[in-house]
Biopython code that builds the backbone (N, CA, C, O; Angstrom):
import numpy as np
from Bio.PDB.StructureBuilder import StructureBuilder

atoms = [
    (1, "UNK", "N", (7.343, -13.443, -0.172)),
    (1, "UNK", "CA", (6.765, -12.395, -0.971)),
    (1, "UNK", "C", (5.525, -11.878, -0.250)),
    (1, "UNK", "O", (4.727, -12.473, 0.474)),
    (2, "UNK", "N", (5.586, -10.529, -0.670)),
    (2, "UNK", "CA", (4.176, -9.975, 0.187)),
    (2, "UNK", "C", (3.597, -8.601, -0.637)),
    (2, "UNK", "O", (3.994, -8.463, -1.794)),
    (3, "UNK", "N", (2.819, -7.748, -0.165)),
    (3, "UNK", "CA", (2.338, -6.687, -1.204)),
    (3, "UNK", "C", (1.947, -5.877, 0.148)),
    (3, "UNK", "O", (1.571, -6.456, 1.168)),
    (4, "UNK", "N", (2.063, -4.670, 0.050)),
    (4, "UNK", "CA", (2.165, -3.399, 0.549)),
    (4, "UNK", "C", (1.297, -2.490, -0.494)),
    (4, "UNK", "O", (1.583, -1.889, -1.530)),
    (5, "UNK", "N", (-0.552, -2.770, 0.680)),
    (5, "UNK", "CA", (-1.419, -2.245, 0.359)),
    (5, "UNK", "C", (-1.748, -0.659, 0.892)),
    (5, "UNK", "O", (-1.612, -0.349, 2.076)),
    (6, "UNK", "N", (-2.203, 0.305, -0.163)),
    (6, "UNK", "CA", (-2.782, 1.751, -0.109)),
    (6, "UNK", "C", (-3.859, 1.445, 0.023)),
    (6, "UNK", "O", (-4.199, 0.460, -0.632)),
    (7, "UNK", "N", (-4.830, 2.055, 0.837)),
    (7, "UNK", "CA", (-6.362, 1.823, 0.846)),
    (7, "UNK", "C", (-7.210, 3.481, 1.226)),
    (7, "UNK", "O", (-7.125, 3.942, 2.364)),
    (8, "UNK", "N", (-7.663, 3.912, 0.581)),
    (8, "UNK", "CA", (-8.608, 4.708, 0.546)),
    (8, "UNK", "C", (-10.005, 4.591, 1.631)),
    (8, "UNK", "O", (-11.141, 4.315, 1.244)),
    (9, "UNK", "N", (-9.677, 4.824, 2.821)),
    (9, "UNK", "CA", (-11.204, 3.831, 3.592)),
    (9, "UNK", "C", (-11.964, 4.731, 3.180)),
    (9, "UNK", "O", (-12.710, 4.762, 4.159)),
    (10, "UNK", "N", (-12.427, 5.607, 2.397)),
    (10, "UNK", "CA", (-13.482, 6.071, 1.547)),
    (10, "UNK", "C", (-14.288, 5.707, 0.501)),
    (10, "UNK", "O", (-15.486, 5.648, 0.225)),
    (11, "UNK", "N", (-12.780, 5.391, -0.185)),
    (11, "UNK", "CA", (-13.473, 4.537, -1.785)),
    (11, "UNK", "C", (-13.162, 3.122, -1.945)),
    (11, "UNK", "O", (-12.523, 2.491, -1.102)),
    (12, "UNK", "N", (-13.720, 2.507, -3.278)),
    (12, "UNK", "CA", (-13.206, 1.594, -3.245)),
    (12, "UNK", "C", (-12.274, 0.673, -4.437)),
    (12, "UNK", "O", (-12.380, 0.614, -5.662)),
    (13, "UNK", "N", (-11.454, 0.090, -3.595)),
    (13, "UNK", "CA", (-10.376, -0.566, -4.522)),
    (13, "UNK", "C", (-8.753, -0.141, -4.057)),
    (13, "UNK", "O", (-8.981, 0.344, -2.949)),
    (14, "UNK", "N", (-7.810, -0.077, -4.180)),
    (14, "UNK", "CA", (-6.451, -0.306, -3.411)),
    (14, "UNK", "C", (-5.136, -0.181, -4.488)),
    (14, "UNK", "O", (-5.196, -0.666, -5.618)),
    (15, "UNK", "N", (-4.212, 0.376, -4.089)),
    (15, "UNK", "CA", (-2.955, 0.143, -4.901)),
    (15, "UNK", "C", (-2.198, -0.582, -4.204)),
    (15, "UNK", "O", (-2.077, -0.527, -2.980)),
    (16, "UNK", "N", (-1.460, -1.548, -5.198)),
    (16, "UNK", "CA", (-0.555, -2.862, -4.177)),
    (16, "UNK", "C", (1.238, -2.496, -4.603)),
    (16, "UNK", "O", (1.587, -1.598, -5.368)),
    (17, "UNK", "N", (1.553, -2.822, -4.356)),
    (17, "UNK", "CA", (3.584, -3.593, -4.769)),
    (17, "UNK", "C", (3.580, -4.609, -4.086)),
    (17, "UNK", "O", (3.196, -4.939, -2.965)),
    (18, "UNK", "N", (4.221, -5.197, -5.200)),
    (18, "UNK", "CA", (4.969, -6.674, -4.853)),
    (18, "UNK", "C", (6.079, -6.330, -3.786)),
    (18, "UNK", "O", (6.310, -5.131, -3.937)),
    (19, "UNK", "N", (6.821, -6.803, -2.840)),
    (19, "UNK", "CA", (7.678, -6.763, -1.935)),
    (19, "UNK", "C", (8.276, -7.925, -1.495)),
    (19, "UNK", "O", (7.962, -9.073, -1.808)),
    (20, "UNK", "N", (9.300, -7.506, -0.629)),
    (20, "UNK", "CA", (10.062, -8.931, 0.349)),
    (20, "UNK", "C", (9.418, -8.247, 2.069)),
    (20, "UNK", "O", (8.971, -7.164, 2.447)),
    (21, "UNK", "N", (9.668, -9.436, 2.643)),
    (21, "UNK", "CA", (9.370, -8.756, 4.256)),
    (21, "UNK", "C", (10.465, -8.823, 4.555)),
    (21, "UNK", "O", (11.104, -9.807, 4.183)),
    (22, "UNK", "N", (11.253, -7.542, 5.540)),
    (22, "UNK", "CA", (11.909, -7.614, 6.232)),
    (22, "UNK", "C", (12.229, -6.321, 6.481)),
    (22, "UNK", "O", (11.314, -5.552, 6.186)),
    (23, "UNK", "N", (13.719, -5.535, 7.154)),
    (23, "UNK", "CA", (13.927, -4.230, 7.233)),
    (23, "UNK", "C", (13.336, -3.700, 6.725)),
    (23, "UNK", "O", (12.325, -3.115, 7.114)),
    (24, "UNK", "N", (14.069, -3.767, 5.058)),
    (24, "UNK", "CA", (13.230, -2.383, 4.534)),
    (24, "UNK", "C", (12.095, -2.108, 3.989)),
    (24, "UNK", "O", (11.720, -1.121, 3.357)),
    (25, "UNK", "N", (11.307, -3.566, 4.443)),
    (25, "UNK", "CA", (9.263, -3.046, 4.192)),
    (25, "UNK", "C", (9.151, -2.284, 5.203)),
    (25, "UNK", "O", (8.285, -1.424, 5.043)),
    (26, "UNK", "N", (9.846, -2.246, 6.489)),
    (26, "UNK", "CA", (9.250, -1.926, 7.645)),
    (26, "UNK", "C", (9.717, -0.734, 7.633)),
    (26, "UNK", "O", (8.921, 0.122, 8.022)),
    (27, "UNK", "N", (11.168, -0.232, 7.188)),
    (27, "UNK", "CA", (11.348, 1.151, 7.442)),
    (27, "UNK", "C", (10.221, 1.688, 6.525)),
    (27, "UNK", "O", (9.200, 2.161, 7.025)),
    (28, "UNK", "N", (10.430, 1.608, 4.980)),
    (28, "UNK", "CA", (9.442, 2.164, 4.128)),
    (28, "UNK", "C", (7.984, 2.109, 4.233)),
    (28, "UNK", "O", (7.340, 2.782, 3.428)),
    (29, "UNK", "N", (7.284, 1.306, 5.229)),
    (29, "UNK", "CA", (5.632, 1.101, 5.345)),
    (29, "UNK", "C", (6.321, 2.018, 6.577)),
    (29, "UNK", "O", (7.076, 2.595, 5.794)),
    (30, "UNK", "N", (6.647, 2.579, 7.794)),
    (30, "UNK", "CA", (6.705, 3.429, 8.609)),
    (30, "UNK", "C", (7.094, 4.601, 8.029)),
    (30, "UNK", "O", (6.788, 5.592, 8.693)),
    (31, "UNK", "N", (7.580, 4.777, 7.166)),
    (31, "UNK", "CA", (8.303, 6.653, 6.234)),
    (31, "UNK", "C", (6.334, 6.526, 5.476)),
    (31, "UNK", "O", (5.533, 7.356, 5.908)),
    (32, "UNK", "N", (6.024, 5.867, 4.820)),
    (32, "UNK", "CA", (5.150, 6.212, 4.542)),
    (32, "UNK", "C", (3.979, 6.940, 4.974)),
    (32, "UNK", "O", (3.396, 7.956, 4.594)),
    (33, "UNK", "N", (3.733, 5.565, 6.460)),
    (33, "UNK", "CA", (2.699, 6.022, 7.538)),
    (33, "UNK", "C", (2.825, 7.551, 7.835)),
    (33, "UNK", "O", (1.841, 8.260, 7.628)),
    (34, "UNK", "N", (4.069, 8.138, 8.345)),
    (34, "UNK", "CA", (4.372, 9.448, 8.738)),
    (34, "UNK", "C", (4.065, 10.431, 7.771)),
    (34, "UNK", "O", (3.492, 11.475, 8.083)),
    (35, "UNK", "N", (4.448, 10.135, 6.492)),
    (35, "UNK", "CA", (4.245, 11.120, 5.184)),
    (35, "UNK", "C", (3.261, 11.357, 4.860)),
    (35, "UNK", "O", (3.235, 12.199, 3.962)),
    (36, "UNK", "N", (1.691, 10.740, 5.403)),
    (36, "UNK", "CA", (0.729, 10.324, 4.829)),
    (36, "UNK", "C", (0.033, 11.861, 4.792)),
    (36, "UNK", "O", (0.060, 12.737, 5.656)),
    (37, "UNK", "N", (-0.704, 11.852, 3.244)),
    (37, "UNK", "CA", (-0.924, 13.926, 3.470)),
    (37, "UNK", "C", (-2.086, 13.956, 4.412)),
    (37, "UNK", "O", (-2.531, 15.011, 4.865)),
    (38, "UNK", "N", (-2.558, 12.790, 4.692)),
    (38, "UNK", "CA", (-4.267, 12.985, 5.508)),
    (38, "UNK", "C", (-4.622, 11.726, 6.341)),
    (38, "UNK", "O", (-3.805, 10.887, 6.720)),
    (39, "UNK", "N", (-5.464, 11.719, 6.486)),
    (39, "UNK", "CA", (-5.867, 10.741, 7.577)),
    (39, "UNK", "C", (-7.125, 9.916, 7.016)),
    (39, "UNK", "O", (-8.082, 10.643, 6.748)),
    (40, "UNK", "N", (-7.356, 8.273, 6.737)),
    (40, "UNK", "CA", (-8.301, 7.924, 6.045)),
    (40, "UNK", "C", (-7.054, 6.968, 4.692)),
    (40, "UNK", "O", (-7.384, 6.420, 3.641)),
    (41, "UNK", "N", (-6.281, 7.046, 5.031)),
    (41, "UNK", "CA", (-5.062, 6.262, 4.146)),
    (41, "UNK", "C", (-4.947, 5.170, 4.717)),
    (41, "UNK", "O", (-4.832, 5.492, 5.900)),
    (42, "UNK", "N", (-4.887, 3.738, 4.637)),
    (42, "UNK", "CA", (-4.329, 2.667, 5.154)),
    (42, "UNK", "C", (-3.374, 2.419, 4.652)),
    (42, "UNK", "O", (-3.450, 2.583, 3.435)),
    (43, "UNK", "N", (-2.289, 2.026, 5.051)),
    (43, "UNK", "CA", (-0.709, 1.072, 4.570)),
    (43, "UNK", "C", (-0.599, -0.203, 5.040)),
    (43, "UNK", "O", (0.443, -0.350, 5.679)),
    (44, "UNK", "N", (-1.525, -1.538, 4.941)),
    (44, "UNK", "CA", (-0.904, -2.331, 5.157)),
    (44, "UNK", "C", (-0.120, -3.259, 4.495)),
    (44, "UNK", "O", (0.048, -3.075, 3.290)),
    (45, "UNK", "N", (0.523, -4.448, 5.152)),
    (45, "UNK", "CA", (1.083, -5.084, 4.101)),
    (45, "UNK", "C", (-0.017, -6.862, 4.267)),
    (45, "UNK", "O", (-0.719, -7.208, 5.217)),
    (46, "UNK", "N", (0.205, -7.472, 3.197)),
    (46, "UNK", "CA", (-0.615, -8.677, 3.131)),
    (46, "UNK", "C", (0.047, -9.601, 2.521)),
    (46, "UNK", "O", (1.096, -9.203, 2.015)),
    (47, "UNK", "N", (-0.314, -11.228, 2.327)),
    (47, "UNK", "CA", (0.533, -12.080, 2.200)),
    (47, "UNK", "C", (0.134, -12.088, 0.162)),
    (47, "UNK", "O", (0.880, -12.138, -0.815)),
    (48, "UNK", "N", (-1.349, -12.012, 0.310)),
    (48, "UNK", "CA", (-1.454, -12.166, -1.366)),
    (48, "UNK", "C", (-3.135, -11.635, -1.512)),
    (48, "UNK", "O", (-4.069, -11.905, -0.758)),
    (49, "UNK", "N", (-3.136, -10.772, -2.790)),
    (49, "UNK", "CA", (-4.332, -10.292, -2.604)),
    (49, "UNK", "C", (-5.350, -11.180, -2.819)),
    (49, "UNK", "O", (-6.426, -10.729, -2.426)),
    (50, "UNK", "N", (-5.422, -12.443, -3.370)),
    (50, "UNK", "CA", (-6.582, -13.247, -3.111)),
    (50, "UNK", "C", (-7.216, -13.700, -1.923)),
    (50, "UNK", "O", (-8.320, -14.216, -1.748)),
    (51, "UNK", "N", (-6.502, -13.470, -1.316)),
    (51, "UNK", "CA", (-6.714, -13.534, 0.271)),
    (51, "UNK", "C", (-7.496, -12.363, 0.878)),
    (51, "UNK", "O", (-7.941, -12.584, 2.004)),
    (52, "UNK", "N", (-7.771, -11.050, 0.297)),
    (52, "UNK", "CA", (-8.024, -10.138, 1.036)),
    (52, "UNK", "C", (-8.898, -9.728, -0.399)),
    (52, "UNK", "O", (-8.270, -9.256, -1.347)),
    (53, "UNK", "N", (-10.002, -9.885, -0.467)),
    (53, "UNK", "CA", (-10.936, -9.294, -1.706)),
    (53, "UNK", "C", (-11.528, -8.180, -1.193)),
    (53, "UNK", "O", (-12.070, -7.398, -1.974)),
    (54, "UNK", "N", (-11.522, -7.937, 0.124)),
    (54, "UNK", "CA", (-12.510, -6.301, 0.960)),
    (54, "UNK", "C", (-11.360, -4.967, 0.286)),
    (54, "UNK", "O", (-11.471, -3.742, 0.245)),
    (55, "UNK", "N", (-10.484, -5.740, -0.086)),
    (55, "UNK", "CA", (-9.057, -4.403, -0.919)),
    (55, "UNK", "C", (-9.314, -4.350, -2.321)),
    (55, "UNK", "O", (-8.756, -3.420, -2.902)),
    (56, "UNK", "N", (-9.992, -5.085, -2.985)),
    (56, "UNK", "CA", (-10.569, -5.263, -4.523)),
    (56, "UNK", "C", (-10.928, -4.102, -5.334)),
    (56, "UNK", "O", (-11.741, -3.637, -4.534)),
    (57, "UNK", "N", (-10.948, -3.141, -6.471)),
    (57, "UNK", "CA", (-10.568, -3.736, -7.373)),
    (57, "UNK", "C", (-8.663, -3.716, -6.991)),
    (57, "UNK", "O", (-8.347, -2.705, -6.364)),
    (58, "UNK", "N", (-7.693, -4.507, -7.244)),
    (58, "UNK", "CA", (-6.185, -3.678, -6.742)),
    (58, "UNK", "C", (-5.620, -2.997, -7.976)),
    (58, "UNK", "O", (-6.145, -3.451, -8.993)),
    (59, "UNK", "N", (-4.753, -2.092, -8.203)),
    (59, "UNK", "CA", (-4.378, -1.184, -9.055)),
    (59, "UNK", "C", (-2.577, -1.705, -8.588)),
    (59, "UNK", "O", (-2.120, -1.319, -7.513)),
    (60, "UNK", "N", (-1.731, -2.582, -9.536)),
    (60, "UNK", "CA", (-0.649, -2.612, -9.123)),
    (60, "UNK", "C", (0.378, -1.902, -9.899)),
    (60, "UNK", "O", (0.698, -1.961, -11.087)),
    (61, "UNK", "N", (0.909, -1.051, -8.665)),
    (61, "UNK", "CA", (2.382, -0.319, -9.643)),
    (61, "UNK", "C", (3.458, -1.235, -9.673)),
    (61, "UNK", "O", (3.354, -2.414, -9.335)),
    (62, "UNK", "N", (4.648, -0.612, -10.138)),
    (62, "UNK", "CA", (5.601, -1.529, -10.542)),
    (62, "UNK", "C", (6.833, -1.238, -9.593)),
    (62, "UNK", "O", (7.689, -2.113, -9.461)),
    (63, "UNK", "N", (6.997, 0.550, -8.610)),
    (63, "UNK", "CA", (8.403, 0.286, -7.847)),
    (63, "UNK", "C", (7.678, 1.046, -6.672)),
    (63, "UNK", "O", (6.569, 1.549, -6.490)),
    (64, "UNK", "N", (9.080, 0.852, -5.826)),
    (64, "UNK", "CA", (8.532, 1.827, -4.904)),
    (64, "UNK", "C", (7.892, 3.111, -4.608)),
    (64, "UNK", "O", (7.033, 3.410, -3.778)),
    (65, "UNK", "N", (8.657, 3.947, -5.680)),
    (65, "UNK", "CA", (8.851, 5.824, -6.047)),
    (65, "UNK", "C", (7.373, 5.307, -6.846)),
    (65, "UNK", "O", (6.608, 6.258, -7.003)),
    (66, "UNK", "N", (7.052, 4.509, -7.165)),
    (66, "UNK", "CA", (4.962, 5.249, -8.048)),
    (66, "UNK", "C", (4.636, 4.824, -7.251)),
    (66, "UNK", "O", (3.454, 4.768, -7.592)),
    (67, "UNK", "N", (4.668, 4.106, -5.674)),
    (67, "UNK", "CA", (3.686, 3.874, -4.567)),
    (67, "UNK", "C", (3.833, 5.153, -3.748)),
    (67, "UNK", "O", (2.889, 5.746, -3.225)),
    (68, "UNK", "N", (5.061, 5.499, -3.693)),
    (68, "UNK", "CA", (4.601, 6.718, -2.898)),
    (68, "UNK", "C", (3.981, 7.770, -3.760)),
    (68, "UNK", "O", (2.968, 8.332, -3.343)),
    (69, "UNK", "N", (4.412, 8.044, -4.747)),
    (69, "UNK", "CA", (3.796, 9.022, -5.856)),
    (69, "UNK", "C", (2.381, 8.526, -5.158)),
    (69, "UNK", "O", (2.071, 8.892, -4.024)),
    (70, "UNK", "N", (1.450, 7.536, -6.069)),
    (70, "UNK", "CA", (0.150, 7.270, -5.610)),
    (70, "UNK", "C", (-0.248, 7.476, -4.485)),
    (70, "UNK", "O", (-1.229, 8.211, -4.377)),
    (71, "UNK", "N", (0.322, 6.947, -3.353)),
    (71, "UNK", "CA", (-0.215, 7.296, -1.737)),
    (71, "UNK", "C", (-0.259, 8.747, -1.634)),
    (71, "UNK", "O", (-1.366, 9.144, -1.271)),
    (72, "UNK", "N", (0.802, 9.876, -1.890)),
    (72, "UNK", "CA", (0.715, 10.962, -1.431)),
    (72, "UNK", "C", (-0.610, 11.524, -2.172)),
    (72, "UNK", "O", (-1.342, 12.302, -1.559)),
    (73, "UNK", "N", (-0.987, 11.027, -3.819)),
    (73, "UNK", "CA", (-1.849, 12.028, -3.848)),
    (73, "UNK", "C", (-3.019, 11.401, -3.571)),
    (73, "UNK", "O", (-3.906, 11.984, -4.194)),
    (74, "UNK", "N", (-3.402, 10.603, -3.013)),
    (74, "UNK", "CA", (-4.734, 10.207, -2.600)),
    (74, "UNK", "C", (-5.588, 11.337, -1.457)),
    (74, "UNK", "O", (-6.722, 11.072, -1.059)),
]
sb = StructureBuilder()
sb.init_structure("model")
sb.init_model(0)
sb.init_chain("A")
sb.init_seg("    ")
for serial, (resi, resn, name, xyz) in enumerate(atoms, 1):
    if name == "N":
        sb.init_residue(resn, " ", resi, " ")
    sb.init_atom(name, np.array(xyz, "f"), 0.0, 1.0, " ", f" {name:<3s}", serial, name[0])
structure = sb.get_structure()
């Protein structure tokens, strides 16, 4: 299990999804990267957000289609 973080390097706090690693994090975290409307967006992915509190407060959606919804309009 892993989470596929949005990050704003402007503001602060992050939108996450729960995920699996494999193919299709990687195709979908790369369709994302490309789609991204601006520059100042991070996509990474992480093992668990307690591990990473500099991504804090996290805002978690529930599928894929409201992470991209969210990423595009940031």
């Amino acid at each position: 299990m892993c989470y596929i973080v949005a990050k704003d390097r402007e503001k602060q706090g992050c939108f996450a999804l729960k995920s699996r690693i494999g193919e299709h994090l990687s195709a979908y975290t790369k369709s994302l990267n490309e789609s991204l409307p601006r520059k100042g967006i991070q996509i990474i992915v992480i093992s668990r957000p307690t591990a990473y509190g500099e991504y804090a407060p996290y805002r978690f959606v529930d599928n894929e289609d409201e992470f991209r919804k969210v990423v595009m309009s940031m």
